[in-house]
N, C-alpha and C positions, 0 to 999 in steps of 0.2 A: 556701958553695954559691951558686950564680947563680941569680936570682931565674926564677921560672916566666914563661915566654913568653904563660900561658894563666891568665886570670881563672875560677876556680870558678864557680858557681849562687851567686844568692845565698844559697840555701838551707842553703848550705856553709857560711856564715858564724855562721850562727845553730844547725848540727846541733854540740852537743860531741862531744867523739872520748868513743867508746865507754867505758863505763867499764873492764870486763874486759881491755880492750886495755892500760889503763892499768897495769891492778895485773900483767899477766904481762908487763909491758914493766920494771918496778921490779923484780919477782921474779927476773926473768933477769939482771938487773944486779949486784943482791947475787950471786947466782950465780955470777956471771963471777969476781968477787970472792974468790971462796973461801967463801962464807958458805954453813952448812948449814943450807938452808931448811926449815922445814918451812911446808907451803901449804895456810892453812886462807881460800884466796882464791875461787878460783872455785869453783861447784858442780858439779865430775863425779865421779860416786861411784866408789872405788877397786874395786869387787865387780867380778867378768868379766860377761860376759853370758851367761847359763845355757846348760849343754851342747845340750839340745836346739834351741835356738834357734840356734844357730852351728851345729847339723846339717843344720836346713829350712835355713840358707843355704847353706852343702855342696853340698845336694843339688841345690838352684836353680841354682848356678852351673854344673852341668855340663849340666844342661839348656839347648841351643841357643837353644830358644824365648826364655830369657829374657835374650838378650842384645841384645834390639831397643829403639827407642824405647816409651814405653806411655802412656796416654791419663794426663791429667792428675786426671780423676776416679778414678784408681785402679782395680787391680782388683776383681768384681764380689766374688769371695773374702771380701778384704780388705774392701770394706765393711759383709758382711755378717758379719763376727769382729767389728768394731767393735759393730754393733747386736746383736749375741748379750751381746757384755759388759758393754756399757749399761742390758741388759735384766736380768741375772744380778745387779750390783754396783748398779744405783742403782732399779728397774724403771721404764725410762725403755725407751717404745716408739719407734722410730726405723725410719723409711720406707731402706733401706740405698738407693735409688734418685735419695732428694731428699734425704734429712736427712744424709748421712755423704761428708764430703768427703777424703779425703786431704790429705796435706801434707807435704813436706819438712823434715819439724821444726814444731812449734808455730809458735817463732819469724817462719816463714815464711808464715803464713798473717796471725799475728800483726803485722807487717809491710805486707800485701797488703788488708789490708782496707780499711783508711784510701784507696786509690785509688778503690775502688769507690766510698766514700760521701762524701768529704772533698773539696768545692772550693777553690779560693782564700781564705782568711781565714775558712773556716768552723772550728768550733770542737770541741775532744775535750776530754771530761773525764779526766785522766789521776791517779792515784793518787800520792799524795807522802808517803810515800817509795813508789818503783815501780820495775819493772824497765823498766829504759832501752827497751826497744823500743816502749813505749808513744811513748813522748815522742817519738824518731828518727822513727818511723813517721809521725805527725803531720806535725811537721816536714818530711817527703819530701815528702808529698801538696799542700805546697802550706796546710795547717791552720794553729794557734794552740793549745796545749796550752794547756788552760784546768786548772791544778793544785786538787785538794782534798786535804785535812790527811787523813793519819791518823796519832791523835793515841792515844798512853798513857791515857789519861781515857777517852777512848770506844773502850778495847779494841783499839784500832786498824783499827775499822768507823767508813767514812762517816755524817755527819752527815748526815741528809737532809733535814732540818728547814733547818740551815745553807745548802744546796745550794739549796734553794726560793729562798733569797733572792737567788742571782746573777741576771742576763740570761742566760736561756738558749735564746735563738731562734735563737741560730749552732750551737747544741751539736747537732752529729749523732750520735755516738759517746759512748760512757762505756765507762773499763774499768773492769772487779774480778778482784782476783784473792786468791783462798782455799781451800785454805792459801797467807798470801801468802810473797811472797819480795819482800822481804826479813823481814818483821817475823815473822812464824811464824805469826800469826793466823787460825783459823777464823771461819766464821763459820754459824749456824744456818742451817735452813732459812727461820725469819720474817722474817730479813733479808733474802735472796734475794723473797721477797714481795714485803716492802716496794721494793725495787730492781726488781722487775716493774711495781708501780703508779705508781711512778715513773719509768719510762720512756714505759707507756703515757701518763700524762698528758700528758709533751712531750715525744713521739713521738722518741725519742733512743733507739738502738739499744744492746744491751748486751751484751759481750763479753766475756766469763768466762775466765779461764785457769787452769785446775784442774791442771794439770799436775801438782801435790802432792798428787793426793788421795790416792795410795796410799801414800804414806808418812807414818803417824799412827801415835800414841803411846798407850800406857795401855787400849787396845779402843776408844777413839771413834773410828768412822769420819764423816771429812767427807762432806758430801752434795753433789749436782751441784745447780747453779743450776736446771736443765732440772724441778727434781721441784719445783720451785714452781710454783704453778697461771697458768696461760697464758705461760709464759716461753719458749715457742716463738712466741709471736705478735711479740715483740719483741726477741728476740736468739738469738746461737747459744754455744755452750762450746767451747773449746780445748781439747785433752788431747793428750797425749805418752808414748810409749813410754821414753823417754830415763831418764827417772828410774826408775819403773816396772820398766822388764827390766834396768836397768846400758845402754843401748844407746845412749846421746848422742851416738857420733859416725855412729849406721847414719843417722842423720835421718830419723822415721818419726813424724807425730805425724798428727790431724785434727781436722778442725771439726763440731760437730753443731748442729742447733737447725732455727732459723728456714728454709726452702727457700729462700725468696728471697732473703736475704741469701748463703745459700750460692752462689745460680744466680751472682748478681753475684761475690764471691769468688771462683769458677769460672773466671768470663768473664775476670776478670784475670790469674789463674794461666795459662791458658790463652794468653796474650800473653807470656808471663815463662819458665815451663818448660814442658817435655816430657814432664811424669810420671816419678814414684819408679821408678828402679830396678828391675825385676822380679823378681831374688833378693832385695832387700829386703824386698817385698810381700810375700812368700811366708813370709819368715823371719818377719814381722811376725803373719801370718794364725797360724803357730805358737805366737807369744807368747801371740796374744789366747784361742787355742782349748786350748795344753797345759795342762802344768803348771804349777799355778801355788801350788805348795807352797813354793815357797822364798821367798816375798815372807814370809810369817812369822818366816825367817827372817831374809832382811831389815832388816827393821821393829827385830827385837830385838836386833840389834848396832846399829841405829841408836841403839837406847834405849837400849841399856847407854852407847854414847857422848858421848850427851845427858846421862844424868845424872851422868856422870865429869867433864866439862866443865863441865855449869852448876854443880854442886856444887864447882868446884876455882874455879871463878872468883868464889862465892860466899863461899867461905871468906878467901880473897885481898884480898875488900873491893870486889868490883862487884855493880848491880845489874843482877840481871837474875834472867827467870821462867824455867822447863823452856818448854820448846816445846811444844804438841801435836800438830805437825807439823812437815812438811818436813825436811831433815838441815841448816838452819840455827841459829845461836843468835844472836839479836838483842839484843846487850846496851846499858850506858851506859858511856860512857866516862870514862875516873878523868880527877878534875882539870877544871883549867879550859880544856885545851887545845883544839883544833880536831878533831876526827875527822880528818882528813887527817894534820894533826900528830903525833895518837896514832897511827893506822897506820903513817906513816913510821918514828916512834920504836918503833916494837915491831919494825919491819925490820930498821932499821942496829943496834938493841943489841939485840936478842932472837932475830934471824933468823925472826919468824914472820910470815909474810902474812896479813892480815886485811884484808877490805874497807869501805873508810870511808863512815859511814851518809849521810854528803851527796851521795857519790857518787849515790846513790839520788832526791834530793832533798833542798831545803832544809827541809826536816822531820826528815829523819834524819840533822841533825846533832845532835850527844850523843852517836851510837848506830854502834858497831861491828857488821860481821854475820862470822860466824865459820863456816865450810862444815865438817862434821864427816865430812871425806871423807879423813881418815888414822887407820890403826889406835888403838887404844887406848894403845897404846905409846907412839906421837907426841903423843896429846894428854896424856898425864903430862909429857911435855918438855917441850912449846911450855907446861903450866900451871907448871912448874918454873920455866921462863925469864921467865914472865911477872910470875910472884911475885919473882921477883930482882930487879924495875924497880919493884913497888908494895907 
């Protein structure tokens, strides 16, 4: 192939390629191959998106009206669903005016924010291991991902004692994310506290992505960062429909918190897109306001999942704990090999895709994540196949 006429950003040089990209770019290869995968790679849950919510879309689509451009703040509906259920699920009071922004998916806010606040070589604290858009996002704006461990030993919650000790006069931004992804990690409300006093001190904004909260294990519900005492003065929270209703490809998530960080968030979106879809919105305002009885059920195929899986892998000779959230399993991996190494070799002789924990960060190497988004059925195979290699 003849070389490009056109020099990238440098920016380009320094962003890796996606990881997800990576593992459905190897999954489709064995594939080509004849090989019957099973794909416990990326996280999109196998469940449909409930009937009623695929009706409010129905019904939005025949309606004319919503076939135009719409304002990027979203409708007034939709923001005020979001603040009903904020109010209901965590009692977190939100201005649906200033505090509830829209978003094309988490991802895209998550993304977007880093313009607003991020100059040239200024600095993001970014979770390690983390989900990559932390780190890309950075990276676009022109930033410096400034990485902190989360480590087995401290639960897999930031040190903040540790954190004190960096140079932190570049650092605009810190992410969290809990339940996280990759590691499965909650985390109390005292640490969200402490992650408040800690920002206030050096005035470094803080960006939550809760995106997991509704998928928990055993009756412990995780809590929003927002219910810790003044955590609107210095950050705002992520959350996503995706996980939530089965909906990850409708792209319908939002930002809550801080006004001002939102107005700024805003102001960038507002350069970028044209606002969500309007039978989206609509479908979305359904999710947040109907029924919402089957997330129980939900939850309890997730668990029966979780514990068919950690307990088959446990038996097998890995370590690893139950989750208490999210539909991942974050385990260690057998042997001395690389995490990449092991996912490759669980591909070519086992057929099973699994995501290698480096990908995440150099922190999570050891550590495989495994998405528990195929039937019960498949994860007795993919645990069959896997005990045949260890």
């Amino acid at each position: 192939m003849a070389a490009s006429l056109f020099s990238e950003a440098h920016r380009m040089e320094v962003l890796p390629v996606y990881l997800f990209d990576e593992v459905v770019r190897l999954k489709n290869e064995a594939i080509a191959k004849g090989v019957d995968v099973i794909d416990l790679g990326v996280g999109d849950p196998d469940f449909k998106t409930p009937d009623h919510i695929v009706r409010a879309m129905k019904s939005a689509l025949d309606d004319p009206r919503n076939h135009h451009y719409s304002s990027y703040r979203g409708i007034p509906e939709l923001r005020q669903a979001f603040a009903e259920w904020y109010l209901e699920r965590f009692g977190v009071t939100l201005d649906p005016e200033t505090e509830v922004l829209p978003l094309l998916g988490s991802k895209e806010g998550i993304g977007h924010i880093h313009l607003a606040y991020v100059d040239q070589d200024d600095e993001v604290l970014v979770p390690d291991p983390g989900y990559p858009t932390y780190q890309g996002g950075t990276i676009l704006a022109g930033g410096r991902p400034l990485y902190y461990p989360l480590l087995k030993e401290n639960a897999f919650l930031p040190d903040f004692s540790t954190l004190e000790n960096l140079d932190l006069r570049r650092v605009r931004l810190m992410h969290l994310n809990f339940p996280s992804n990759p590691t499965t990690a909650t985390a109390p409300l005292q640490f969200f506290e402490k992650a408040v006093q800690f920002g206030l001190e050096h005035r470094i904004i803080l960006c939550h992505d809760a995106a997991y909260s509704e998928l928990y294990f055993d009756g412990v519900q995780p809590v929003s960062f927002l219910q810790a005492k003044e955590a609107k003065r210095i950050g705002i929270e992520f959350h996503s429909l995706s996980k939530t209703y089965n909906m990850t490809g409708w792209r319908l998530g939002v930002a809550v918190g801080n006004r001002h960080i939102l107005s700024a968030l805003g102001k960038v979106k507002s350069n970028y897109d044209t606002g969500i879809f309007l039978a989206v919105q609509w479908a979305g305002t359904e999710a947040l306001r109907g029924d919402q009885t089957f997330l129980n059920e939900t939850r309890n195929q997730f668990e029966r999942r979780r514990d068919l899986f950690v307990e088959g892998l446990q038996r097998i000779g890995f370590s690893v704990d139950k989750p208490k959230a999210t539909f991942y399993v974050w385990a260690e991996t057998a042997g001395n090999e690389s995490s990449k190494e092991f996912a490759r070799r669980l591909l070519e002789e086992a057929g099973v895709v699994v995501t290698p924990g480096v990908g995440f960060g150099q922190y999570g190497e050891g550590y495989f994540r495994a998405a528990l988004t195929v039937d019960e059925a498949r994860l007795e195979e993919a645990l069959e196949r896997i005990g045949k290699l260890f």
